[in-house]
Each structure stands twice: as structure tokens, then as C-alpha cells.
C-alpha positions, 0 to 999 in steps of 0.5 A: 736122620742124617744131616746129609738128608737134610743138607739133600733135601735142601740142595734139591732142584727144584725144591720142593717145600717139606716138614721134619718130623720128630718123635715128639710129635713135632713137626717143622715146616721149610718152605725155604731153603734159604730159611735153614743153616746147617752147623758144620758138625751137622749135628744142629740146624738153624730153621728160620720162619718166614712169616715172623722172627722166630726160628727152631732149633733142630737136633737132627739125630732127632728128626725121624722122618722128612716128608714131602707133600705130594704133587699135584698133576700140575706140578704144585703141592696139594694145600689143605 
């Protein structure tokens, strides 16, 4: 992934919430995007989580897939 995807996804108005994918299996959540820093090289970002002090690092050439969970007719994200 290119860090312009990422940088897209984030910009998005409005934001829909979505989960990087890495081939490892992977997966990151961004409910937030005020949770997420993106180095200027864009080669690294920085995703805060919400609900405690820790955070992952995220080598973006890494992430494979960004996925959005689909919409519902009124307009929220489907929850499991």
C-alpha cells in the first residue's frame, strides 16, 4: 500500500472507521483518524488506540489490504 491510500482514507469526509490488513495476518483497527500519524517520508505511521496507551507501528509497504466495513441501509456500519 501506498501511503497516499492511507493518507486518503483518513482525509475521507465523512470517515468511515476501517482495519489495515498485513500479510501476517494482521490486522489493525482506525476508528479515529485523529488516532493515526503519518511520517512525512510515508513510509511509517503511528496508530493510537482509543481504548488504552498503546499504539502500532505500521510500515505501510506492508499493509496489503485497507478494508471497509460495509454500510448499512442507515448508514452505520454493520457491528459483529
Amino acid at each position: 500500500m501506498q501511503a497516499e491510500q492511507l493518507r486518503e482514507a483518513l482525509d475521507s469526509d465523512p470517515f468511515r472507521p476501517f482495519r489495515l490488513r498485513f500479510g501476517s495476518g494482521k490486522v489493525v483497527k482506525v476508528a479515529n483518524p485523529g488516532l493515526v500519524a503519518i511520517s512525512k517520508s510515508g513510509r511509517t505511521a503511528f496508530a493510537f488506540h482509543p481504548q488504552d496507551d498503546g499504539w502500532d507501528i505500521i510500515e505501510t509497504m506492508l499493509v496489503e489490504a485497507i478494508e471497509f466495513p460495509p454500510i448499512s441501509r442507515n448508514g452505520h456500519g454493520k457491528r459483529k
